[in-house]
N, C-alpha and C positions, 0 to 999 in steps of 0.2 A: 701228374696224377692229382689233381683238384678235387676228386668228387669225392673224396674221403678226410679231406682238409675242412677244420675250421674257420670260420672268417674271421674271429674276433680272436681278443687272449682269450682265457680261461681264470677266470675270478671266482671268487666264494660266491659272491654278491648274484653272479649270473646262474648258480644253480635255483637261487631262489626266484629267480627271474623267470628260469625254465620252468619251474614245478606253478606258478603261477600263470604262466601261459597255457601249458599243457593241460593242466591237472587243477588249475583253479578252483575249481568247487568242492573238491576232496579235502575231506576235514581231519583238522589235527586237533587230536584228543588228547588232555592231559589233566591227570588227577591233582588236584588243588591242596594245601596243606590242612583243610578242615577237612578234608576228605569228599567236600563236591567233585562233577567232572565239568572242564569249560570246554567248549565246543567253536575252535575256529576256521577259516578253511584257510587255505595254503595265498588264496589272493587277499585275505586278511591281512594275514601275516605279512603278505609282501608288500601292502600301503602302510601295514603300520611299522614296520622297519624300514623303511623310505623316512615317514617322519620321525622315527627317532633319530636317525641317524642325523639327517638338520638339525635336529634337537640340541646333539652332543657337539654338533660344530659352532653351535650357535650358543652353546655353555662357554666356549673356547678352546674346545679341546681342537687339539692339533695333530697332523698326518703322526703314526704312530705312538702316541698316544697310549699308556696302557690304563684297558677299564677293566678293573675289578669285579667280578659278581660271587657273591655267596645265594643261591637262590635252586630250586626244586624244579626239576626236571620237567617246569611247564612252556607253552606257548608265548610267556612274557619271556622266557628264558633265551628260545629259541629267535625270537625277534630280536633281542638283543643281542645277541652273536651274531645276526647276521647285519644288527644297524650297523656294528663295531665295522662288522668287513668291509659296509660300503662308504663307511665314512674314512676310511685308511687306518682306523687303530687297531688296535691290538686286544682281543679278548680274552680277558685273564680268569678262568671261572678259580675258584677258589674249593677246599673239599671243607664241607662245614663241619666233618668229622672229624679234623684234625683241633686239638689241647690248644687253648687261646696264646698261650707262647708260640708254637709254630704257624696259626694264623698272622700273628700280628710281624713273623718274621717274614714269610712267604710274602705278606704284602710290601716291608719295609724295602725286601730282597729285590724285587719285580720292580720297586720306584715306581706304584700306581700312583695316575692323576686322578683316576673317580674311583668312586667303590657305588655297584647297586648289588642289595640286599631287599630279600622279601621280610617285610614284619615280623613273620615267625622266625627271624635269626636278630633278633632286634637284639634280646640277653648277650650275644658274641660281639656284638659291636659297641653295646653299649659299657662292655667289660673291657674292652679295647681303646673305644672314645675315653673314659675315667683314667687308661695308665696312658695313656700320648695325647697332645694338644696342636696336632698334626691335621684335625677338623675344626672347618667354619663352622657348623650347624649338622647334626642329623637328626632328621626327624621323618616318620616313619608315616606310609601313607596308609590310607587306610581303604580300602576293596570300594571302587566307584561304582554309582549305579547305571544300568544301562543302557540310559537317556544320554549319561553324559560322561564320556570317556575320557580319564585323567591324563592319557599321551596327548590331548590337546590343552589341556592346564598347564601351564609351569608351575614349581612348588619352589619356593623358594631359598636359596642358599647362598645366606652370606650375597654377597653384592652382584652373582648371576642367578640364573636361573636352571633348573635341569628337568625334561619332562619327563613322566614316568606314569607307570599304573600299577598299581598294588606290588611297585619296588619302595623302596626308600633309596635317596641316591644323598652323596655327597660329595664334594669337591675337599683335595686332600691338600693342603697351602704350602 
């Protein structure tokens, strides 16, 4: 019985695949921390987790890998879950609700290699970066204009590079 059989595995990476073939023009909506909405569509999202994902192997991160996110329920978000899946690492969201002690244990715990954070969580990290020296650099990006999209900038950290757009990312040594 073939005709009900897949051909391929089944990947994270290829749901996105799907909803990009299918459904590419179908927009995903999500509310921003100043309270704008961004508007991307689902084939957005799946060239721009394509290049993140390069991104994060080309930081040096390696097949499992855990990345860390502290970040808002938006389309950077969702892109970054799924660069993680197609690059082989491991997506670590993190609950920014949780008391800077269990933050900073949750991360110690997991032995994350990257951490990305949206700006408005900059106070958590940077209350975290002051008690451990466990960061090259954080520094926090700031909302790009839409001439010129910061996933294709590198931002610099310590002696690689990591690309991002209105995340802040770091590399944890």
């Amino acid at each position: 019985m073939k005709g009900l059989m897949q051909n391929g595995p089944l990947r994270v990476a290829s749901i996105l695949d799907y909803a990009a073939d299918v459904r590419g023009e179908v927009e995903v909506v999500s509310r921003e921390a100043d309270g704008s909405c961004s508007r991307v569509t689902y084939g957005q999202v799946s060239e721009r987790a394509r290049r993140l994902a390069c991104s994060l192997i080309d930081l040096g991160l390696q097949r499992f890998d855990r990345v860390a996110t502290l970040a808002m329920n938006t389309h950077r978000h969702l892109e970054l879950q799924y660069a993680c899946a197609g690059a082989g690492l491991v997506w670590h969201p993190i609950n920014p609700r949780l008391p800077i002690d269990q933050i900073d244990y949750v991360i110690n715990h997991a032995e994350d290699t990257a951490l990305f954070f949206e700006p408005v969580f900059w106070p958590i990290f940077h209350l975290r970066a002051c008690r451990r020296t466990r960061f090259n650099l954080v520094q926090p990006v700031s909302r790009p204009t839409p001439a010129r999209s910061r996933l294709a900038q590198p931002m610099a950290i310590g002696p690689k590079a990591i690309m991002a757009r209105s995340f802040a990312g770091l590399r944890i040594s």
